[in-house]
N, C-alpha and C positions, 0 to 999 in steps of 0.2 A: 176262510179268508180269501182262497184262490174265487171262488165261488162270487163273492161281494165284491172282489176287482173287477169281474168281468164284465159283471153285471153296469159296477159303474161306469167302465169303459164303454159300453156299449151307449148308456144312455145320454153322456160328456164325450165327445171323442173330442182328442184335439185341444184339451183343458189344459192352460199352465198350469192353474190354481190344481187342478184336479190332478197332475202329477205330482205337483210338490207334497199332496198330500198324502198320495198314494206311497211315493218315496219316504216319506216319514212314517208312514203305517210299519213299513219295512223293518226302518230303522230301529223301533220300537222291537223288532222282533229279533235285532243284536245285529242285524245286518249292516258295515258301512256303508256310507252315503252312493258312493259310487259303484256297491255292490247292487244296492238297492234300486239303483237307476236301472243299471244291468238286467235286473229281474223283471223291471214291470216296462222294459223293452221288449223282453221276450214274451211277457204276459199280451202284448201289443204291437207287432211287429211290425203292422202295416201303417200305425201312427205316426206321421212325421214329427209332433210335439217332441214323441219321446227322445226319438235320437238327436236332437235339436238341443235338449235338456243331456244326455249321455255322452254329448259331443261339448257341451259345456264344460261339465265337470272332468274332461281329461284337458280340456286347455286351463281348467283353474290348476289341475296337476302338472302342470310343465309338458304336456306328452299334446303338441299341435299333430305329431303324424297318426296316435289313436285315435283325434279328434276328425280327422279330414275324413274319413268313411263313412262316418256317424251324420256328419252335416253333408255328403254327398247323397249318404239314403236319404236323408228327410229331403232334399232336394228333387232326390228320383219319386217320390210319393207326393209330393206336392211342389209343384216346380213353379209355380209365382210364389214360395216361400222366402221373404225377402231377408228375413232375419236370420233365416237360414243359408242363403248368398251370404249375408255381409262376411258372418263368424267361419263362412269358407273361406271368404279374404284373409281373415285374421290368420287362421291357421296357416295358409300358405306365405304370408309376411312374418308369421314366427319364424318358417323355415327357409326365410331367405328368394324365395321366389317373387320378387314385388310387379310383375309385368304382372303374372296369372291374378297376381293379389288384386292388382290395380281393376282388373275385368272383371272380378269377384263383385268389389265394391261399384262400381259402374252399373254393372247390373239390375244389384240390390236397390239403388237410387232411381233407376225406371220402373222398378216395381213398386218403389214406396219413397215418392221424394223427400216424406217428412221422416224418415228414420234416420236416426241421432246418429247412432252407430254406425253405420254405412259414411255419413259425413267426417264423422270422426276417422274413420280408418283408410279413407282417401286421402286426409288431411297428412296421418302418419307415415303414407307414402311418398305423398309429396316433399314430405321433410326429409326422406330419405336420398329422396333426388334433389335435394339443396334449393327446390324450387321455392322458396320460404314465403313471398308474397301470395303465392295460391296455395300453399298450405297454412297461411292466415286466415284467410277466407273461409276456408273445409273447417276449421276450428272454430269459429264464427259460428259458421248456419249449425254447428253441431250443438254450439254453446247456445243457441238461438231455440233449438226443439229442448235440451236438454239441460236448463240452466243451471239445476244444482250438481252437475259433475265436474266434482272438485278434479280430477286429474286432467280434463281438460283446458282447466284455466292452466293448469300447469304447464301442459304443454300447449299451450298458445306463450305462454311466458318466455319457453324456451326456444321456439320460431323468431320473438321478439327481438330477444335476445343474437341469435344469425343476424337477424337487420338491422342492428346496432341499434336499437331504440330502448335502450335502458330504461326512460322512466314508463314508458307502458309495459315493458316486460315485469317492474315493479308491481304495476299494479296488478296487472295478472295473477303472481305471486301471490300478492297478500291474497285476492280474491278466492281461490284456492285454500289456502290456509283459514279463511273467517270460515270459509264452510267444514274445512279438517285438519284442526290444529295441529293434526299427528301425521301428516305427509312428509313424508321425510324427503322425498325426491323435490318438493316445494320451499322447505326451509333451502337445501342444496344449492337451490335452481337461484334462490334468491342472495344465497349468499357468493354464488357468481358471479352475479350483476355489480353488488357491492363492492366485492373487492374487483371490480374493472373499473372500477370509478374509482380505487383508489379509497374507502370509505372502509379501513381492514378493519377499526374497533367491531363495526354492524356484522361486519363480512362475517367473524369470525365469531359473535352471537348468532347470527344464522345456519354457521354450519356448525356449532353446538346445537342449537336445537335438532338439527338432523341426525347428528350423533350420538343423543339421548336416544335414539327411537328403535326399536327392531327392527327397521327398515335398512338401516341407514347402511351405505356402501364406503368401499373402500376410497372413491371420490370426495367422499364427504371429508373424510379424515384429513386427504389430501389437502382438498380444499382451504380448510383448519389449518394443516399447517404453513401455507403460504401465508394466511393472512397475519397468524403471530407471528411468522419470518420478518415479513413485513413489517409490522411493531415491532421490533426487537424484543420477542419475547422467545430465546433461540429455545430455551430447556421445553418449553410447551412444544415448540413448534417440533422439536426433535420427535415428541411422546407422538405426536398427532402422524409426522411422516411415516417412524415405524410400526404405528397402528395401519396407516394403508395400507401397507407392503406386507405388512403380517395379513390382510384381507384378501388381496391380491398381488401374488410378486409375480404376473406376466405382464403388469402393464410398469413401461419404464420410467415415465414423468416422475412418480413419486419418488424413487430413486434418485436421478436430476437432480432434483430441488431437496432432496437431504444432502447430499454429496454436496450440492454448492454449501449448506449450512457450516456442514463438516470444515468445509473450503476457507468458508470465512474464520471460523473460531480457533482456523488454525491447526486442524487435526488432520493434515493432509496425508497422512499413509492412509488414514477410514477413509477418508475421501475417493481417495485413488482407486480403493478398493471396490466403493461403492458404485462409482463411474466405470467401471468392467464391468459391474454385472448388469449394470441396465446397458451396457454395449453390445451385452450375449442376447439381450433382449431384439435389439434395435444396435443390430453393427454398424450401419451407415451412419446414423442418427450426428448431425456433425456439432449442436450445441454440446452433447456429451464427448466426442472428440476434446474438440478446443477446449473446455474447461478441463478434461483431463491432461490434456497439455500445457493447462494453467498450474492443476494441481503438481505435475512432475516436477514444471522448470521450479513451482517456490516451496520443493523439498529439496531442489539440488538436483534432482535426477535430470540434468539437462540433455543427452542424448539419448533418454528413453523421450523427454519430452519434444526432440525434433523430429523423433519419429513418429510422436502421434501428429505432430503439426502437417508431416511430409501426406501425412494419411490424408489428412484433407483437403490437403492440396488438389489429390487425386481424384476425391470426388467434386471437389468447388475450384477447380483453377483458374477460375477466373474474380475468388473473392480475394481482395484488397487484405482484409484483416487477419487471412489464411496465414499471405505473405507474410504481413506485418508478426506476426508471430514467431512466423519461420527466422525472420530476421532479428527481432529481441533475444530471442534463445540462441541465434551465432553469435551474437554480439555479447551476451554473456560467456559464451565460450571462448571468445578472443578470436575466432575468425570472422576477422572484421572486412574481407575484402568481398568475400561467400557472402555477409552477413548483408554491405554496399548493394549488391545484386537483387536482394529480396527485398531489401526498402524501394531500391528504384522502380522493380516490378509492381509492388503497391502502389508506388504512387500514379504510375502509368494505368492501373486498375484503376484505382479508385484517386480521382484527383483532388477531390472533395474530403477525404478521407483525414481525421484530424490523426487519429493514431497510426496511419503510416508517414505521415509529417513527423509528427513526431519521433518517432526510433530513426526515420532518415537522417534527421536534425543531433541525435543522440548516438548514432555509427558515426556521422561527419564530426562529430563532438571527442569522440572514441581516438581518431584517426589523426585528429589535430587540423585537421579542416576547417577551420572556425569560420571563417569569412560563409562559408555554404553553409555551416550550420546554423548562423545565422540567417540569413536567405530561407530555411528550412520552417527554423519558429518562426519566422515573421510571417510565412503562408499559413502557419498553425493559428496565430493571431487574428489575422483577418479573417479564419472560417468560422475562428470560437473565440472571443476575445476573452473569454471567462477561464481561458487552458490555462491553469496555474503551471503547469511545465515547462511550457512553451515560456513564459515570462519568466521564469528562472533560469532557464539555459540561454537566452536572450542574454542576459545582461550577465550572465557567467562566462558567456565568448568573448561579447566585450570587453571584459576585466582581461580574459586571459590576453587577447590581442592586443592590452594596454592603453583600450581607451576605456579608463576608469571612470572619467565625467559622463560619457555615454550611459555608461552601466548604471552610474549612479541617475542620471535622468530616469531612464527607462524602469528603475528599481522604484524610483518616487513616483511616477505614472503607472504602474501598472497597480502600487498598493493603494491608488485612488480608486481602481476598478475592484478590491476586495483587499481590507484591511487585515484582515485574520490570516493570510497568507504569512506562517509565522515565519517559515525557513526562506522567503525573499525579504523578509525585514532584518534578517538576522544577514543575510547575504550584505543588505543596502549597509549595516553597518560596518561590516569585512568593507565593502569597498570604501568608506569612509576614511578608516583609519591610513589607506591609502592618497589620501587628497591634501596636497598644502592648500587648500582653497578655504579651509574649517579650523578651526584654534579648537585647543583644548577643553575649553569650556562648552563649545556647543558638539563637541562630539560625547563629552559628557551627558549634554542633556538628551543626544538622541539615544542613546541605552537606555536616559530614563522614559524617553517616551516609550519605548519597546517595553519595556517592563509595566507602564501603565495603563498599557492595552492588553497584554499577555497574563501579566502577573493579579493586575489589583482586584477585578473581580475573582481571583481563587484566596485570597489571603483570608477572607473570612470563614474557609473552609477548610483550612490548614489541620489535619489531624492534630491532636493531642499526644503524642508520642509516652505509650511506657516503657518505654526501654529504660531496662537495671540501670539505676545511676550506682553504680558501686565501681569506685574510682579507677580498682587495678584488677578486674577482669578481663576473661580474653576480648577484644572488639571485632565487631565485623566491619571490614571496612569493604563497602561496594565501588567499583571503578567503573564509570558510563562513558561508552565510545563506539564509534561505527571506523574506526582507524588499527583495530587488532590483527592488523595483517603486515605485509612488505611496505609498510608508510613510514613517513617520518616520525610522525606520533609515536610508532609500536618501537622505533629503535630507542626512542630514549625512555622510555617506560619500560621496557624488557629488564634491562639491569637492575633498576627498582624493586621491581617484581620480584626478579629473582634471589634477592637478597629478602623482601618482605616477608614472601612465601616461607621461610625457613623458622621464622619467629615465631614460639611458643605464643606468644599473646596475641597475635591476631588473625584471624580468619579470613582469606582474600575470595570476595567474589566479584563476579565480572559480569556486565552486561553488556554482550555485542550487539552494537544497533545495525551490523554488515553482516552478511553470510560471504564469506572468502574462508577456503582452504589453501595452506603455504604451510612452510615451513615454519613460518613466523608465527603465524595462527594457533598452528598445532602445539609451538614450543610454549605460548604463552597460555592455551588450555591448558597444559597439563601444572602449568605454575595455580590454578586454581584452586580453592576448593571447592567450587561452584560456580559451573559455565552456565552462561544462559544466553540462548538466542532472543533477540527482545525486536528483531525490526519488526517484525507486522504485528507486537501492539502499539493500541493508540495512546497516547501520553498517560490518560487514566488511566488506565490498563498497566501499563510499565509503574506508576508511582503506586499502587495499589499492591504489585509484585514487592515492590520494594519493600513498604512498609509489612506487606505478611514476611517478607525475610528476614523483619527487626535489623535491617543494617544501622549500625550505631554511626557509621560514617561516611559519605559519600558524595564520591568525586567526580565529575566531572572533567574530559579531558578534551574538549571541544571547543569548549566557549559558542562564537556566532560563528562558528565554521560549519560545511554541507554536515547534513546528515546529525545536527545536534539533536540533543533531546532535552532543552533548556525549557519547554512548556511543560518537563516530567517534574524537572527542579521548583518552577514556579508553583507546584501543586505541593513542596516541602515533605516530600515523605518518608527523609529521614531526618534526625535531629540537630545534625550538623553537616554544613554541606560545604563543599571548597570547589574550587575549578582551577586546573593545571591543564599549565604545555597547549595547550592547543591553540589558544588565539591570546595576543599580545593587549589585552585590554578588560575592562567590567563586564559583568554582565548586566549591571543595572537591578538585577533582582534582588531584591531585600531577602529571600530565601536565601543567596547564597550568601554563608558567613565569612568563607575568607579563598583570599586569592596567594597561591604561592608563587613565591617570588625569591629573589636576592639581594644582597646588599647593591650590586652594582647594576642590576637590573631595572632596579626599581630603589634608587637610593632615598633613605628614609628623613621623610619630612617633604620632597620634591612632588612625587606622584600621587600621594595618598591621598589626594582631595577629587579625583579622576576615578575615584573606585568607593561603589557600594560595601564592597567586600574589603576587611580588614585584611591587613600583609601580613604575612607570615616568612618571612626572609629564611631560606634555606641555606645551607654553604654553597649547593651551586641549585641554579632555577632547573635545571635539568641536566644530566650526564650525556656527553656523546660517545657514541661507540664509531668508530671508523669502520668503513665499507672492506669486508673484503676484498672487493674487486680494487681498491686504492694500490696505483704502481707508486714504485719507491717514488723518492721525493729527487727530481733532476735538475740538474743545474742551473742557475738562473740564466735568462734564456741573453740575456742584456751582456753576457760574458762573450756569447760567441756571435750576436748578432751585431753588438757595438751600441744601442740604444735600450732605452726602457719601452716594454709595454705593459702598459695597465687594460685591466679587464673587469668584466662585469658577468657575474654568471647570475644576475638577478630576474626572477620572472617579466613579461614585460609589463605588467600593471603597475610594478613598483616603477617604472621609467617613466616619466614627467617632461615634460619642456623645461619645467627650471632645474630638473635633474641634469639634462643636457649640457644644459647652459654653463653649470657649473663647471663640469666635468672640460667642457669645450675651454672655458675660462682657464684649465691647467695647462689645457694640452696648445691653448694659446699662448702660454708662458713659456713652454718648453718643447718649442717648435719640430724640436727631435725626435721627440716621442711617439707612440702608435697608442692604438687604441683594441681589443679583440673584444666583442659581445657575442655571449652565447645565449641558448634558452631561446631564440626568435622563434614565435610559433609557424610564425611563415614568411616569404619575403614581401607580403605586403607590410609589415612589422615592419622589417628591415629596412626597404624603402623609406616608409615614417620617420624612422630615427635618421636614417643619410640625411632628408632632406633637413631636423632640425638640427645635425649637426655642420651642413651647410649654410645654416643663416646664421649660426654662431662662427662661419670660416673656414670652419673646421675642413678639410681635402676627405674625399674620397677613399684616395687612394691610402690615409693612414689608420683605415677602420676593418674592420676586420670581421663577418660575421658570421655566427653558426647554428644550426638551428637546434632541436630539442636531440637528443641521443643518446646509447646507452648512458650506465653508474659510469661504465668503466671507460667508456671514450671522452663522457664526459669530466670525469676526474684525471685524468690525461692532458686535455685541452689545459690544465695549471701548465703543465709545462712550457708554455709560450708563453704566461702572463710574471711579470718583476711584481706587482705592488696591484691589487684589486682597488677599484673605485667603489664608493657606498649609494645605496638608493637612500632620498630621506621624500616623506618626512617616514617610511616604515623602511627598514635598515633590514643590514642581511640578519640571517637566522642558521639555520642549514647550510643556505651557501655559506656563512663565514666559517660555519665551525670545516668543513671542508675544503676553502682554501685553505687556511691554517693548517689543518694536514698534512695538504700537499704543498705546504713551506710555504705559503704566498698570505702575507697578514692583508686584512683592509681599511682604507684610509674612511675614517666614519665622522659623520657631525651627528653627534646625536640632536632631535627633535623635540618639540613640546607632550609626545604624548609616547606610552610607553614602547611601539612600536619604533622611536629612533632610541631607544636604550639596549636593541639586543645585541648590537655588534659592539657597543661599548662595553657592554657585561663581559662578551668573550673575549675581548680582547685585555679585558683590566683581566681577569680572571689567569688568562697566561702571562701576565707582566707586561703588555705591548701598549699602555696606555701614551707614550708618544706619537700614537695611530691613530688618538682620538681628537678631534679637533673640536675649537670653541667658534663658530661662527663662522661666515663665510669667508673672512678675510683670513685666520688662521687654515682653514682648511686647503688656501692656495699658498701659504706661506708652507703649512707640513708637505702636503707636495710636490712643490720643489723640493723643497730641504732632502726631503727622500730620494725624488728620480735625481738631485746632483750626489748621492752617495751611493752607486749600485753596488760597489764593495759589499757594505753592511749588510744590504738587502741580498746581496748572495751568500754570506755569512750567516746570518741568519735564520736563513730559506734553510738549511743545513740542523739548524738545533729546536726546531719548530716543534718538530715530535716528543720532543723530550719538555718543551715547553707546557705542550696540553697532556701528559700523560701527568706533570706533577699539579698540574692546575684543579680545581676544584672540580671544573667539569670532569676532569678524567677521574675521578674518584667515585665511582658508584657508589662503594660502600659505604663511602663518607655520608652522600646526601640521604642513604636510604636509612641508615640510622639516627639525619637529621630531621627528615621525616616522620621514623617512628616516634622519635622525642616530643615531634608537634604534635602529632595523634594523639600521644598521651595524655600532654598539657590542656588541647583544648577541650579535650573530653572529660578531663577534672574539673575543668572550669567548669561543662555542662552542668555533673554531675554535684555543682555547688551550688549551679544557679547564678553563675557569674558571666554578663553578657562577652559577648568577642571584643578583643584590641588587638593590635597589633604587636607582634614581636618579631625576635630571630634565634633561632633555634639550629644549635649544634649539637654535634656528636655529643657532648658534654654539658649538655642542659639549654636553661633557657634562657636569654638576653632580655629581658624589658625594654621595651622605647618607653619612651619620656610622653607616659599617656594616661591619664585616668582607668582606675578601674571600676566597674560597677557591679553592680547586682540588676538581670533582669525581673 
């Protein structure tokens, strides 16, 4: 054999053909390929073919440094060997050297301009130096000698692709592909382009093809999983990320982009977790900072998460949204003056910037600065008119600063720029109920509008509901609220609770739509028997939770106040739905069956045509619990001052011009008198009110005002006041049961809608219904009559406590076992198939109103 090689060698020198066959004569004889080379180099040492061929097959092995000696002999033996130049390039661009590469290929091209390869491997160096327009060209003339070289179209694709020329980088692709449908770096390359267009179903068929293949890298997978990201297809896109990162876990991107996945669906401790390890990767990396700063502050961890914010600070102190960060996560934490500092620095960065407007707008909001906080969204409006925050906190300053018509404009103007904005619809109707400007009836219909935008396209998708009709099992009853903390909400629900919780037959669950920790918090978790954080899902999502919970009953404690989840209700996902305490009115949804109430609340036969939802009249509409921090009850102040003063501890949105007028009407009758207003959010408020109490005559000097302060200085300021004036047409709440407390009743007209019935309730409810007035003329007729007897009302002031402790409101246990009696009642009716009516329900069963009953 040695003998017939040499012979051939000698008579071929220099033969591809004639090595390749020599090499397989080898092979035949068990020798590998690249032994085989090995041997019939040595058979021919002075050939440059061979080592040309020996220097090949160690660059098809990964090994460019065994290659580089192989292509420098065949060099040194024939030195116009041009093909021998190029594959010198290639090896020394494997290992990183691309200047020597670049002179490699240079060479090879004056020794033979039409060779493919020498063009093609200039091309790849130019790519490496970003030069992309002359590395389009190098791929060109390469593609030009050498048309069928599928990986050249590919990377001419991927140059395209740098020069943002998407639809030719497409074509590249395919062309590459028609010639080898099994390039995986080509389906990759194409499924790049796609999903940069935005085009993820293609995307993510393309980088399946690359993921079928042997080829295929940990990119690919990547790739994959962005684009079902993008779809919402999270379960794939998970499988697809930690396929990368099981391919490659030193590159950090795929990492990222799981951890945001993790981020969204809510799994923020993996999250967290997974955002450190591609930080170990890439510690500067500051997209992985800030969203792990995202991921702390919405697990709670707010001063781990200012410290990843401070991090970045440090390496971007000049980004805007750094700040802006810095400053959400103090303003969660209550330092709100620190928190002041970091919005203003953003917005001094970045002026343009809509989210450091916004937490500036929402610190100034925090702080009671409304007038600037206003000023704040209204620069958010004009950069982004589309900022649904900005238009909510807009016309929520307004309301607080008492100019309700404002709020209400700006509430019907901004849902002309996007209707689906459910929680400013729900706001426009909170400010409604506040307007004498609208009668009963059209505040009626606007709940029904709200529910025939919100609600009626889901009604026809209303689950089927199996839950056990079996009359006297235990129920679940679910309670929905973003108020389980130090709110008003949580004190008159806490007693209920705490009495509910103790009942063999029903099972209490809770969904908080707030993350707060208090004491309140914690007291009403442990009243559960199932807590559940619910703010970051989305409506779906929460009524979907609901119905897998089989809750047989479910409440709502909201109404159209912040932070409802009245779009969870309209999706019906349990079988019986109510809404208590939280907002004084409908909710307009045919989902919700009934609204709890009182006989004096809501006296029957009066309001029932103002409500979707049937009444359920309890002994009392809600229990009050008095503030710890409440000082004893002191003497009326009119004993030692000589005169009456009347007061008003009512927000100022409830304060009106003809509120004014009224009040002004009394204290023009009984020229002696003073006046004290508390709750001013600021003294532009206050001024407001001077000057409407000035054109009604009213002096200056007999008004008296105070702004927002603590429970306990606040409930102290009773002590100055003889007799409280009422807001109409929405009456006190809180503040009444509060004065009454602190011995001070208040003079009330109830209103057309049920918002002027709550200070008649609590007042009928202690026995004080000579407090309640029929009309404007009565309401100046009972206040004189009052401020000419301060005797009485010092009297009085004295057995007050004793009044609400025997009254219905002071009875918890009364109302929560009048509660459970409804639970009962109306869930037999479910369980018969008998639609809702209205009743009132005691400790001792149930009352029927004078109503039809049916069968659904």
């Amino acid at each position: 054999m040695e003998q017939a090689t040499r012979a051939l060698l000698e008579r071929y020198p220099a033969s591809a053909l004639l090595w390749s066959v020599l090499a397989m004569a080898l092979q035949l004889q068990g020798k590998d390929g690249l032994a085989a080379l090995q041997e019939t180099v040595e058979l021919a040492p002075a050939d440059a073919e061979g080592h040309l061929h020996l220097g090949n097959a160690h660059m098809d092995g990964g090994h460019p440094d065994l290659a580089m000696p192989c292509f420098m002999r065949a060099l040194e033996l024939a030195p116009g060997f041009a093909e021998a130049m190029s594959r010198l390039g290639d090896a020394l661009q494997a290992q990183g050297h691309l200047k020597e590469a670049a002179e490699c290929y240079r060479g090879a091209l004056e020794l033979d301009p039409a060779l493919a390869m020498a063009h093609a491997g200039k091309a790849d160096i130019l790519q490496a130096q970003q030069q992309f327009q002359a590395a389009e060209a190098s791929y060109r003339q390469a593609l030009a000698l050498a048309p069928g070289a599928t990986d050249l179209y590919r990377k001419l694709g991927d140059v395209q692709v740098a020069l943002n020329r998407p639809e030719p980088a497409m074509q590249s692709y395919a062309a590459a592909l028609a010639i080898d449908a099994g390039n995986a770096m080509a389906h990759g390359g194409l499924g790049n382009v796609l999903f940069r267009l935005d085009r993820n179903a293609q995307a993510a068929a393309s980088y399946r093809a690359a993921t079928a293949l042997p080829a295929a890298i940990a990119a690919h997978y990547h790739g994959l999983g962005r684009s079902l990201h993008a779809l919402g297809e999270t379960a794939e896109a998970e499988i697809a990320y930690r396929q990368a990162i099981a391919l490659d876990a030193t590159v950090a991107a795929p990492m990222l982009h799981y951890a945001d996945l993790l981020r969204e669906t809510r799994r923020q401790e993996s999250a967290i977790a997974i955002y450190q390890a591609a930080l170990l990767l890439e510690p500067h990396n500051i997209d992985a900072l800030n969203n792990l700063g995202m991921a702390l502050q919405d697990n709670g961890q707010l001063e781990q998460a200012l410290a990843t914010f401070r991090q970045v600070a440090l390496l971007t102190p000049d980004n805007p949204i750094t700040h802006s960060n810095i400053a959400a996560t103090l303003n969660a934490m209550g330092q709100r003056e620190a928190a002041l500092q970091s919005c203003r620095r953003a917005v001094k960065l970045g002026p343009k910037s809509t989210a450091a407007h916004v937490n500036l707008g929402t610190c100034l909001m925090e702080m009671g600065r409304l007038s600037e906080a206003v000023s704040s969204f209204e620069t958010v409006v004009k950069l982004d008119p589309l900022q649904r925050r900005a238009h909510v906190n807009i016309s929520a300053a307004l309301a607080r600063l008492g100019r309700v018509e404002q709020a209400i404009a700006h509430a019907r103007q901004a849902l002309k720029i996007n209707p689906d904005w459910d929680e400013l619809h729900s706001n426009l109707l909170f400010y409604l109920t506040h307007s004498p400007d609208i009668d009963a009836a059209a505040l009626f219909a606007e709940h029904l509008r709200y529910a025939e935008h919100f609600e009626a396209p889901l009604r026809a998708s209303w689950p089927l509901h199996t839950n056990t009709r079996e009359p006297e099992r235990r129920l679940r009853i679910g309670f929905v609220s973003a108020d389980l903390y130090n709110h008003a909400v949580a004190h008159f629900i806490t007693p209920i609770l705490e009495h509910l919780a103790l009942s063999p037959r029903l099972e209490i669950v809770i969904y908080a739509n707030s993350f707060h920790i208090d004491p309140i918090s914690r007291h009403l978790h442990g009243l559960a028997g199932i807590w559940r954080q619910v703010e970051k899902l989305t409506h779906a999502e929460l009524a979907q939770l609901i119905t897998s919970d089989a809750i047989d009953i479910l409440i709502d404690l909201s109404g159209h106040t912040g932070f409802n989840r009245l779009p969870t209700f309209a999706r019906k996902p349990a079988p019986l739905q109510l809404t208590w305490i939280g907002y004084p009115g409908t909710t307009g949804l045919q989902a919700m069956d009934y609204f709890l109430t009182d006989r004096y609340y809501s006296p029957p036969g009066v309001l029932d045509d103002q409500f979707t939802e049937k009444l359920i009249r309890l002994p009392a509409c809600a229990p009050f619990l008095p503030s710890p921090a409440a000082p004893e009850i002191s003497a009326a102040p009119s004993i030692s001052n000589g005169h009456i003063t009347f007061g008003s501890f009512n927000r100022a949105s409830k304060l009106s011009r003809e509120v004014i007028a009224r009040w002004s009407a009394l204290l023009r009758a009984a020229p002696e008198t003073k006046m004290l207003l508390a709750a001013m959010p600021n003294k532009q408020a206050s001024d407001r009110l001077r000057s409407w109490f000035a054109r009604e005559g009213i002096a200056a000097d007999r008004l008296t005002f105070h702004g927002y302060t603590s429970i306990d200085e606040y409930l102290a300021l009773h002590s100055q006041v003889d007799l409280c004036l009422d807001t109409y047409p929405y009456t006190s709440g809180t503040t009444g049961f509060h004065a009454l407390w602190m011995g001070v009743p208040t003079l009330t007209m109830p209103g057309p809608t049920l918002p002027g019935f709550v200070s008649a309730a609590i007042l009928s409810h202690a026995g004080l219904a000579d407090f309640i007035a029929d009309g404007e003329q009565d309401f100046l007729a009972k206040g004189l009559a009052h401020a000419s007897d301060p005797g009485r009302l010092a009297s009085m002031r004295l057995e007050m406590r004793e009044r609400m402790n025997l009254a219905a409101s002071g009875q918890p246990a009364e109302i929560a076992v009048g509660l459970e009696v409804a639970l009962r009642h109306i869930w037999q009716r479910w369980c018969a198939g008998a639609i809702p009516v209205s009743f009132e329900a005691r400790s001792n069963g149930i009352v029927a109103q004078p109503q039809e009953e049916g069968l659904s």
